[in-house]
C-alpha positions in Angstrom: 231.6 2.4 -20.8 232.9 -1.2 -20.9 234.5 -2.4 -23.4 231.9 -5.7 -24.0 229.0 -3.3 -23.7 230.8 -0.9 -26.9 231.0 -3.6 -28.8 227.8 -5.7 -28.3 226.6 -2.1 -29.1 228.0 -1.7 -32.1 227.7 -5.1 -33.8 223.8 -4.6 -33.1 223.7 -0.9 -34.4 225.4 -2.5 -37.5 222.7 -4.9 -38.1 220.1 -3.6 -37.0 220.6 -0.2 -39.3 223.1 -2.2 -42.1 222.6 -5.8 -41.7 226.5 -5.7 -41.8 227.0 -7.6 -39.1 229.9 -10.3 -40.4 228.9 -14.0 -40.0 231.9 -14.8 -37.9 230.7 -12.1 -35.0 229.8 -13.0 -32.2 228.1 -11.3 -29.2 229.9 -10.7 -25.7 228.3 -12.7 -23.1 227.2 -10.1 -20.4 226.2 -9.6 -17.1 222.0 -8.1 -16.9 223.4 -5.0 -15.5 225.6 -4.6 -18.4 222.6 -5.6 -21.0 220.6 -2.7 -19.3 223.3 -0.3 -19.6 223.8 -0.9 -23.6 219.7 -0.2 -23.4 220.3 3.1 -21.7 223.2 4.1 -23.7 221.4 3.3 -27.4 218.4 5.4 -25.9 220.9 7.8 -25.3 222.0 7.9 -28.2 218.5 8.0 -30.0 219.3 4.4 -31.8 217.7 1.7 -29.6 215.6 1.2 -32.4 218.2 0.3 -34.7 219.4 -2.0 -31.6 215.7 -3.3 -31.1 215.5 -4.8 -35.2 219.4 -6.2 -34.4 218.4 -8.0 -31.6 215.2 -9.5 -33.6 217.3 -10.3 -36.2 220.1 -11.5 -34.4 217.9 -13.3 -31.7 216.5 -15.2 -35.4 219.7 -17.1 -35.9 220.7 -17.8 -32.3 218.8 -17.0 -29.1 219.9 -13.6 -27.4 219.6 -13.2 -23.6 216.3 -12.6 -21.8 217.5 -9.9 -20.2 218.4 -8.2 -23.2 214.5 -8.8 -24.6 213.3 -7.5 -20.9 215.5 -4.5 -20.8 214.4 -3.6 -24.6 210.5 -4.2 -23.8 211.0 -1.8 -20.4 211.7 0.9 -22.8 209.3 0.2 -25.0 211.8 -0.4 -28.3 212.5 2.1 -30.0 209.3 3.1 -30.8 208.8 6.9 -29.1 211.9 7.5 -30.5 212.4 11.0 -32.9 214.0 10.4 -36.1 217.3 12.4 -37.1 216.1 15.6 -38.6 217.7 17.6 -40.9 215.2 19.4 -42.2 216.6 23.1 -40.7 219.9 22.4 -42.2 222.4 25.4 -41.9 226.2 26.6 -42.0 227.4 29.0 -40.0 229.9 31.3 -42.3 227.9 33.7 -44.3 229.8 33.0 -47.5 229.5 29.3 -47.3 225.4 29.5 -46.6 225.5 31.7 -49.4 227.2 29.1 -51.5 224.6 25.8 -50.2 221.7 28.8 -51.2 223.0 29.1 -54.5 223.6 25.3 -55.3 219.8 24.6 -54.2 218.4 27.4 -56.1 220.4 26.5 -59.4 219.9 22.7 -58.6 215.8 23.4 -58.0 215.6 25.6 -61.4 217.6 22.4 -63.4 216.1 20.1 -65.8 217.1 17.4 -64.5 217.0 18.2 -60.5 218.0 15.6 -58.4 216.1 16.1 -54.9 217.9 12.9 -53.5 221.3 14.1 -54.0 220.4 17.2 -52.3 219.0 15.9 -49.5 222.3 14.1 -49.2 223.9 17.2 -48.8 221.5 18.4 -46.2 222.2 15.2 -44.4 225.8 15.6 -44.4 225.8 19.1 -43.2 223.1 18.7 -40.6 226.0 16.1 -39.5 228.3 18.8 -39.8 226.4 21.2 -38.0 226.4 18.4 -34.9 230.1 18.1 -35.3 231.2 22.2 -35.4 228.6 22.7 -31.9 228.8 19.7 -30.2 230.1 16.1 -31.2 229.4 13.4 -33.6 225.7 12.6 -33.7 225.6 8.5 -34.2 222.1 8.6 -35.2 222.8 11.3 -37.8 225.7 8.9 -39.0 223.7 6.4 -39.4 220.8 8.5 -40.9 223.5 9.2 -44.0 224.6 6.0 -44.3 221.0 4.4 -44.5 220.1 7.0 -47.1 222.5 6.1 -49.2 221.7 2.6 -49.0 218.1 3.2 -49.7 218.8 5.7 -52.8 221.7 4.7 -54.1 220.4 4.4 -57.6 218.8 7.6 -57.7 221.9 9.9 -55.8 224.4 11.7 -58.3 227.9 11.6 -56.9 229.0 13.8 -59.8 226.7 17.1 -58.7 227.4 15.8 -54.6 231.4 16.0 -55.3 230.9 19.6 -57.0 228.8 20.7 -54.5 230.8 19.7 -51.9 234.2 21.2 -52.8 232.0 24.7 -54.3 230.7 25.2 -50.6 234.0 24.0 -49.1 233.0 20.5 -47.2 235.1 17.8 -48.8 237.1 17.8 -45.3 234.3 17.1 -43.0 231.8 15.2 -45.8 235.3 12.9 -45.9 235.4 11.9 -42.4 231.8 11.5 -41.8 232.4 8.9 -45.0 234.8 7.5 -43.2 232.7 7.4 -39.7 230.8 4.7 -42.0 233.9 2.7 -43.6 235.2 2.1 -39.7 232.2 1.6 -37.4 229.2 0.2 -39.8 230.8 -2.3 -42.5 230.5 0.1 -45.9 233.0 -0.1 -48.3 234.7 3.1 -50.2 233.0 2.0 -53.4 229.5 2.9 -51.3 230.6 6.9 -50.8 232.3 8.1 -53.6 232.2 11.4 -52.1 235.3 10.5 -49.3 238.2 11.5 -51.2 240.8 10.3 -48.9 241.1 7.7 -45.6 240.7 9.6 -42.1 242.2 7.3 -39.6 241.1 9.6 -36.6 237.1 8.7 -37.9 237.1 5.3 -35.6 237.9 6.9 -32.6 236.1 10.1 -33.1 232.9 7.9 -33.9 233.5 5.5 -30.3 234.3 8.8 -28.5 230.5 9.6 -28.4 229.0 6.0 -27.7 231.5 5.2 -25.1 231.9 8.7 -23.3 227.9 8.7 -24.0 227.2 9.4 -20.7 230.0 11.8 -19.6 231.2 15.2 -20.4 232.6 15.1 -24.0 232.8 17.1 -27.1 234.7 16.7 -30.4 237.9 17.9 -30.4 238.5 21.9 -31.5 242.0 21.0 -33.3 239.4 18.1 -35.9 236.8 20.6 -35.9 239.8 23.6 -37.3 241.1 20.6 -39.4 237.9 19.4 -41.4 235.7 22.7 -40.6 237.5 25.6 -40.2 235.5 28.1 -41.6 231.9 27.0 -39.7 233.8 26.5 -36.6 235.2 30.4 -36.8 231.9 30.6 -37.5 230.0 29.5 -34.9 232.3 30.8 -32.2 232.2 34.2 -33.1 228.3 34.2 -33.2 228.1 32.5 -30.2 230.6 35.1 -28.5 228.7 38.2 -30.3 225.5 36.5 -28.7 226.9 35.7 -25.3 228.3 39.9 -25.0 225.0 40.9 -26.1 223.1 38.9 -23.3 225.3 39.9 -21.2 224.4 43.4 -22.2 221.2 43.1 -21.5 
């Protein structure tokens, strides 16, 4: 994808899900072709309504181009768009499901259960899951980094951090962190669960939105470096499952 279209992308995806757009930015001028292509890809990408409230707001200060506003109201916003679910939240390892099982029960059965702080964590594995099968899910990215914004006085970083390193997903919970540091404007005082930089996050982050649509997947050597377990994981089951279909 062109190079203006990433990044007109990307400053609207940053305000329209952040409002972290910096004052100096400043929007590429583009062709019509090109505005309708950044309209395909954030559909794509299951974000064009993240793109539709950064171009209001955007279009608030200074005027955007009417192609832009055409291209959005021929696909209707982002309004039949399906929000990131995480509800079926999973690992693949035995031991490490066995692990997140444990941590829910014990956190459910505590006095002072914190149901944000675990929905964090099914946020950040349901990212996790994306990465080990496929590649980075943007809209899950930004899913986590807009829950945080919205509960950050409720989350406990404490019981996240423990959680994290008991079930074995400081690695990945990191770069997903960092995903957010590189792309959307947070700051390492806003995730207190990345314990370290990840320089290879900005990259693997633009990877999906500008290979978005071509044949891509995240790379096995990150997913063995961050995941290794899960990814083991997920290949044997899917191996075990492919032989037994074949099988039959």
């Amino acid at each position: 994808m062109h190079t203006a279209i990433t990044h007109n992308l990307i400053m609207l995806l940053a305000q329209g899900a952040f409002n972290n757009t910096p004052p100096e930015a400043r929007l590429t001028p583009m062709s019509p072709h090109k505005w309708r292509r950044l309209v395909d890809a954030a559909a794509e990408l299951n974000v064009l309504r993240f793109v539709e409230r950064g171009t209001e707001s955007l279009n608030a200060i200074k005027p955007l181009p009417p192609t832009l506003m055409a291209a959005l109201d021929a696909r209707n916003g982002g309004k039949d768009e399906v929000p990131f679910d995480y509800s079926s939240a999973h690992l693949f390892n035995h031991w490490t499901q066995k692990r997140l099982e444990e941590v829910q029960e014990e956190e459910m059965n505590s006095q002072d259960t914190s149901e944000e702080t675990l929905t964090l964590l099914d946020i950040i594995i349901k990212n996790a899951e994306h990465i080990v099968t496929k590649d980075t899910c943007i809209d899950g990215i930004i899913t986590l980094g807009r829950y945080i914004r919205e509960h950050k006085g409720s989350i406990d970083y404490n019981k996240l951090r423990s959680w994290l390193s008991h079930i074995g997903l400081v690695q990945i919970a990191s770069m997903e962190g960092n995903m957010l540091i590189s792309c959307m404007g947070f700051t390492a005082e806003e995730l207190p669960f990345v314990t370290k930089p990840f320089p290879k996050a900005h990259r693997l982050f633009m990877n999906s939105v500008t290979k978005v649509f071509g044949k891509h997947s995240f790379s096995t050597a990150t997913r063995m470096n961050v995941a290794m377990l899960e990814t083991i994981s997920h290949r044997f089951v899917s191996a075990i499952t492919l032989v037994t279909d074949i099988e039959e």
